[in-house]
N, C-alpha and C positions, 0 to 999 in steps of 0.2 A: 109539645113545645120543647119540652126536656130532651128530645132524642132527635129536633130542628137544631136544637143547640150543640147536642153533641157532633153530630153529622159536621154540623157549622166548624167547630173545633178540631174534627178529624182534616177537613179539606185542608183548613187554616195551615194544622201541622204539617202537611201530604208537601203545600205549598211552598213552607219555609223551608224546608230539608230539602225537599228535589232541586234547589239549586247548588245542591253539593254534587248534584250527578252520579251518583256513586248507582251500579246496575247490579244487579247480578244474569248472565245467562246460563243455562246448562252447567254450572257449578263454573263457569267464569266470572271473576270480580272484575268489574272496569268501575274506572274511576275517567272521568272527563271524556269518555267515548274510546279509552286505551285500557287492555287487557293486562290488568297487574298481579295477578294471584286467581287462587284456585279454592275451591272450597266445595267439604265434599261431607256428607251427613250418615252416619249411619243409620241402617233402614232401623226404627223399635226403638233408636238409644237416642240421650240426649247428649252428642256429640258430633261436635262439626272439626273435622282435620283444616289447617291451613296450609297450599301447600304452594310454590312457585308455578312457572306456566311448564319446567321440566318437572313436573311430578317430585322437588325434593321438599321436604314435608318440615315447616317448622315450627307451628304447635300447634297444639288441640285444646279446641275452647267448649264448653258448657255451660250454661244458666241454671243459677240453683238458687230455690225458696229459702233455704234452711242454710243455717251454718254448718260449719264440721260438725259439732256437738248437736246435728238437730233441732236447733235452736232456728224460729222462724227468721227470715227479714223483714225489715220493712219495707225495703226494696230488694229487687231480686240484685244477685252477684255472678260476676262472671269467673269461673275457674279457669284459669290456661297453664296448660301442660309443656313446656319443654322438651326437645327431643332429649333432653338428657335427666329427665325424669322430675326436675322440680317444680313445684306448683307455685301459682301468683295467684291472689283473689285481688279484682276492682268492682266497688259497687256501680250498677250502673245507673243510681242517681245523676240526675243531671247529663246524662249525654243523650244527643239531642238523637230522633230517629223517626221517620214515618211508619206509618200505620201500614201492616202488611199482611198477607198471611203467609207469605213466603217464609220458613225460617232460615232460609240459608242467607236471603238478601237484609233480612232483619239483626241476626248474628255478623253479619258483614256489615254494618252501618254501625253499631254497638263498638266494633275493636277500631274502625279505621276513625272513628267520632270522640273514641275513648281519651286523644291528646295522649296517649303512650306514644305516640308514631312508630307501631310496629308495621303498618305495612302503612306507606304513602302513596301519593301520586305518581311516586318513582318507584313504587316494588316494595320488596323488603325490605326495612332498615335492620342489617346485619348487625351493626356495632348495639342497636339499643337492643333489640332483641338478645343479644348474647348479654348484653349487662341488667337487661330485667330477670332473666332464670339463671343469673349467675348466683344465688340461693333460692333455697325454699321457703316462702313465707307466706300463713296465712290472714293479711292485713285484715281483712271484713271479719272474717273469724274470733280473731284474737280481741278486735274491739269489742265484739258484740259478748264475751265470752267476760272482759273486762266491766263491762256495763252492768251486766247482771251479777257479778261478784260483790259490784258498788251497790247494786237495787236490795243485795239480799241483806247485806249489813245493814242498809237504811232498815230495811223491812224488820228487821230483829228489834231494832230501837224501836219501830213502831209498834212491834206487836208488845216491845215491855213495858210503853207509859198504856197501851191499850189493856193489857190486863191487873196494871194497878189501879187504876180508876173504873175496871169493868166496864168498859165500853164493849157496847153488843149493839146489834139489831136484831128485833125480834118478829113474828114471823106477821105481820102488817106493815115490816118499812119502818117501825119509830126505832129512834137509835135513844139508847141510854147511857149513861156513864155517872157514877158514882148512886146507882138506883135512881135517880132520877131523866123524866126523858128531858132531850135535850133538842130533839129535831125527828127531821124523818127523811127516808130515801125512798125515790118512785123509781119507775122503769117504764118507758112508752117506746114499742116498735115502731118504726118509722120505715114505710111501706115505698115511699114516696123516689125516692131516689133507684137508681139502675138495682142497688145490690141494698138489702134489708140490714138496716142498723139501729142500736138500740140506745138509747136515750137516757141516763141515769141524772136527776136532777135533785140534790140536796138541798133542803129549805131547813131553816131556823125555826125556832116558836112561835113565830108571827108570820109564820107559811113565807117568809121571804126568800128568793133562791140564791144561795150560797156559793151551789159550785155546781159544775156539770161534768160531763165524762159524756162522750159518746164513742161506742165498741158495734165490731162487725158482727158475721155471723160467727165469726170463728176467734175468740177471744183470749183462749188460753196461750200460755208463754210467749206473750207480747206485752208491748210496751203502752200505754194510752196515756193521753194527757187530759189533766185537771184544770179546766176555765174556773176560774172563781170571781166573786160580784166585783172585786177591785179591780177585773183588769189580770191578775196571775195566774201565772201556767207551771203547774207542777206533775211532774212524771213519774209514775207507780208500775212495777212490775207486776203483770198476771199470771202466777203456777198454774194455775185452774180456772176455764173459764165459769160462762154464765152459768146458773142454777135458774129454775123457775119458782124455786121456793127461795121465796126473799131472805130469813135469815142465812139459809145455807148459801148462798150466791156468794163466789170468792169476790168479782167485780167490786157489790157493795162495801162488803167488810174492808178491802182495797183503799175503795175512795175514802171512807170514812175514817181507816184507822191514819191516812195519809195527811188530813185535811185535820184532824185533830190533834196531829205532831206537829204541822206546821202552825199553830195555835189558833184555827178557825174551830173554839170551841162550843159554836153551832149555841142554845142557850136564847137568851133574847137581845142579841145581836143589833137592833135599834139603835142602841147607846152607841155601840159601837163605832156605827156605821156614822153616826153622826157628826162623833171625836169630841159629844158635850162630856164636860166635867162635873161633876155636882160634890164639893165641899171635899176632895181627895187632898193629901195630904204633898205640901210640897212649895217652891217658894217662889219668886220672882226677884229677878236680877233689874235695878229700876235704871233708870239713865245716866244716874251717877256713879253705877258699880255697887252699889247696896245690896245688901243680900235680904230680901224681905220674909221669912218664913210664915206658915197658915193653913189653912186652907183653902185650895184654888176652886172657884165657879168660873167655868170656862163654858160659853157656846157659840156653836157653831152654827145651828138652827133653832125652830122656835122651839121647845120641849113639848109642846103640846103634839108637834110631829113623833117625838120618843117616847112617850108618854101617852098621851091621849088626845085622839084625833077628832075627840068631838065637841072639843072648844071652839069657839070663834081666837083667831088672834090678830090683836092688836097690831099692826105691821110697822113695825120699826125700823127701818134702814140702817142709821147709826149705828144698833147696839149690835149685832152678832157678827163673832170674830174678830171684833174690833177694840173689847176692851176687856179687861179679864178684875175679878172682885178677889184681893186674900182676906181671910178673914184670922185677924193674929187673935188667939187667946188658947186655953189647954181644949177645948171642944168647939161647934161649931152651935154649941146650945148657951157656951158659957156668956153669962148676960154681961160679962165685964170686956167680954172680945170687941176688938175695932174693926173695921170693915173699910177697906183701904180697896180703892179704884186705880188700875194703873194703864195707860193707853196704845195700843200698836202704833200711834203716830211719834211716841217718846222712842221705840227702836228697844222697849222690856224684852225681856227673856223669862221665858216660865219654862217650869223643871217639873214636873209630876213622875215621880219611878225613875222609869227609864225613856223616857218620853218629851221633847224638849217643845218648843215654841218660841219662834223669833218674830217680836213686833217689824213689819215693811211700814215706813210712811208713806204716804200719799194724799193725793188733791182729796177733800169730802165734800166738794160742792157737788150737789144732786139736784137736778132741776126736778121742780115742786110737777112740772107738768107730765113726768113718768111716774107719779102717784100711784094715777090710776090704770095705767101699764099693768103695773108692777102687782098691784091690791089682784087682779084677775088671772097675773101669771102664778102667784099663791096657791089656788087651789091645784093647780096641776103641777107645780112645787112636791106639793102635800101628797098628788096622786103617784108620783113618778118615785118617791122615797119610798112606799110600798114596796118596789121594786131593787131597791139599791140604785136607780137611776139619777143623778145628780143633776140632771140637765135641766129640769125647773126651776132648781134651784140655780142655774144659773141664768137662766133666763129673767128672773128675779133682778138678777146683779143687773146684768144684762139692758133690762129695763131701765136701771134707775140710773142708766148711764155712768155708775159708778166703776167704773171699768180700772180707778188706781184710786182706789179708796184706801187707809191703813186699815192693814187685815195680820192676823198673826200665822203666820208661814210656819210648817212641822220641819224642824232638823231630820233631816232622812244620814247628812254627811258632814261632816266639819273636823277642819287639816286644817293647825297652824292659824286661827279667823276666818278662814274662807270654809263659806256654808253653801251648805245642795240643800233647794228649800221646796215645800210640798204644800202647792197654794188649793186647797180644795173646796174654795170659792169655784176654782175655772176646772177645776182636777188638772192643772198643769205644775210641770216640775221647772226651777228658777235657780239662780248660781248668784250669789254674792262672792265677791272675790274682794280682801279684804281692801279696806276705806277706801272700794266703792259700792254704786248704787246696786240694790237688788234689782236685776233684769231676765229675760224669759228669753233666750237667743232663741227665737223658731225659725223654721222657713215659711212660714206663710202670716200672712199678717191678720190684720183684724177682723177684716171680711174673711177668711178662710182664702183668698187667692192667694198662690205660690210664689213665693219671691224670685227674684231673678238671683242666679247665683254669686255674680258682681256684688249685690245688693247684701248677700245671706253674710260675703266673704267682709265685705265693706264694715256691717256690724259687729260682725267678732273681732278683727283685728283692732276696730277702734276701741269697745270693750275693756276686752285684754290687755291689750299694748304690748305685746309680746315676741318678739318676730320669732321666738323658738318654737312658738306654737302655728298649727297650722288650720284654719277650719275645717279641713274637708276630712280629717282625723278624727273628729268627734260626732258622735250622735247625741247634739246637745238638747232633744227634744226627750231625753230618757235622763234616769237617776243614775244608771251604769255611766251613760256617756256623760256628764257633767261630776259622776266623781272621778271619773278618769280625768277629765277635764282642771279640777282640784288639785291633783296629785302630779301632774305632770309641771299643773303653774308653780308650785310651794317648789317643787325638784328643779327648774329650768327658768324660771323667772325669778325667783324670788331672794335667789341667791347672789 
């Protein structure tokens, strides 16, 4: 099935290139059925001369895995030589090319597809030609040489908070830090695909999986990225690749001392994931401007999920996330303390750390007849947060029709009043822009169908009101693109 699809895929590509016509015969280039250049390979070496249809020659191209410094790519780069001896590197990501075994017609598709316009439909372009090897510079080089200058300094910070806290793995995969263990790391070949790749999967205390990394056969001085259960992707350089003995494995020690700087400090991670509070220290801002200080209980799901999953629970709709308890006195034992309720439908603000919370109002009418919906999507609620998977618990929502219920929205961004809000009832990101309503600018609507672009455009500009801003600028379904979003309105609107 796997190699009907690739097949499938190679024709597909064969299909959409060969209407660029581009040929090679006999070490002739035509491009549209006209003979515009020449190209000619030495026999053993990886080099092909480009040269006019008079035999005068004006540069010499190569494909290479590795940088100047040896340093692998992630995609291969093209070197081209000048007749006057300076060298150019273009990666050949992204140009487009059929599947050959020819390398002369393939090397010929790669520079004429590259958008340099060194050789066109019309021949040689002299003027760009002379002003691309009018220096020598190695672009791919130099970035990739930059990257890892950046990889090795992060990697130093990482390796100093990893040997203050003794973070190891040891040689069964459990990872420790401060003698205690904190998690574990596996490793599964995966056989399945054209070329063998290997799987590294970090789970927490409660076997829940954290983060992944998947690596080739060939894994040293390269780059790989980190999936983690929110949703983020973060990128670790590899000296050294895989070991078969787990603690010595650079891979592992990698993901883990990476994942533990960016503060997934692995642990029992439940709480976490959940964003409940239990009696933390910190205050709530009430609808009058009050500054209420205490201790916050905040939740976001039943506890019986963080906690212990061998309760029955009572199912509530009203209470989670929807109203938050401080509890004012010197302890959360002290019997003189008051116990103050305050509601996301009043538009509160709660402050824990560094951690904020903004009450959204909304409609709370819930029809009695998604009860029982809702009581049966619970249990797979319960199964799917095993997981990190949120989607029961949205299905939950979901059920009870509660679709603009007040729920308390995490401060991810806030410029000037205008807030970037992080509703993880739906796990979707939301932009308050100041006095007005919290709203979700997506492109597809409540079914998951796509909006029409008229439609997409129609909703932002009414929104905003802004005519400096433009919609097709923002990726307003991301936390980047609505605080760009933020920051553009406070700069160009607000003034």
């Amino acid at each position: 099935m796997k190699k009907n699809l690739f097949i499938g895929f190679v024709l597909l590509m064969t299909f959409s290139i060969s209407a660029q016509k581009i040929k090679v015969k006999k070490g002739n280039v035509m491009i549209d059925g006209a003979s515009v250049a020449k190209i000619i390979s030495q026999r053993g070496a990886n080099l092909y001369t480009f040269s006019d249809l008079n035999d005068n020659v004006f540069f010499t191209v190569s494909e290479e895995k590795k940088t100047a410094s040896n340093i692998p790519l992630p995609k291969n780069m093209l070197v081209l030589t000048g007749t006057n001896g300076n060298i150019r590197e273009i990666s050949t990501k992204g140009i487009k090319w059929s599947v050959t075994f020819n390398m002369n017609y393939y090397i010929s598709q790669l520079i004429i597809n590259s958008g340099l316009d060194l050789l066109t439909s019309q021949g040689f372009n002299q003027d760009k030609i002379s002003d691309f090897f009018k220096i020598s510079k190695r672009d791919v080089s130099d970035a990739m040489d930059e990257r890892i200058a950046e990889a090795k300094t992060n990697m130093a910070k990482e390796d100093e908070l990893a040997e203050s806290v003794n973070l190891i793995v040891d040689k069964n995969g459990n990872i420790f830090a401060k003698g205690k263990r904190i998690g574990k790391v596996s490793v599964t070949e995966d056989k399945s695909q054209i070329l063998t790749t290997y799987l590294y999967n970090i789970v927490e205390l409660n076997n829940i999986s954290v983060a992944s990394t998947r690596v080739g056969m060939s894994s040293s001085l390269q780059f790989h990225d980190i999936n983690t259960y929110d949703r983020k992707k973060f990128t670790f350089f590899a000296e050294e690749g895989r070991n078969l003995t787990i603690d010595k494995d650079n891979i592992a020690k990698r993901i883990v001392r990476k994942l533990y700087y960016e503060n997934y400090k692995l642990g029992d991670m439940l709480l976490a994931k959940s964003r409940n509070i239990y009696g933390d220290k910190g205050y709530v801002i009430d609808k009058n401007g009050n500054k209420i200080e205490g201790f916050i209980t905040l939740e976001f799901m039943p506890k019986y999920v963080v906690y212990d999953r061998s309760k029955d629970f009572d199912f509530n709709p009203d209470k989670y996330g929807q109203s938050v308890l401080v509890t004012v006195g010197d302890s959360l034992n002290d019997p003189n303390a008051k116990e103050l309720k305050y509601f996301a439908s009043d538009g509160v603000r709660i402050v824990v750390e560094d951690v904020q919370f903004f009450g959204v109002p909304g409609k709370t009418t819930i029809l009695k007849s998604a009860y029982k919906v809702a009581e049966k999507a619970v249990e797979k609620a319960v199964e799917n947060a095993k997981s990190f998977n949120m989607s029961g618990i949205n299905v939950v929502t979901a059920a009870l029709l509660g679709l603009n219920t007040p729920y308390f929205y995490k401060i991810m961004y806030e410029k000037d009043g205008n807030l970037v809000l992080d509703e993880h009832k739906f796990e979707t990101v939301n932009v308050k822009l100041k006095g007005k309503k919290t709203v979700k600018l997506y492109y597809t609507n409540t079914i998951n169908a796509k909006k029409k672009q008229e439609t997409i455009k129609e909703e932002f500009d009414g929104y905003v009101n802004c005519p400096a801003l433009i919609y097709s600028d923002y990726n307003t379904e991301t936390v980047d693109g609505l605080i760009k979003l933020v920051d553009d309105y406070v700069e160009k609107c607000e003034r």
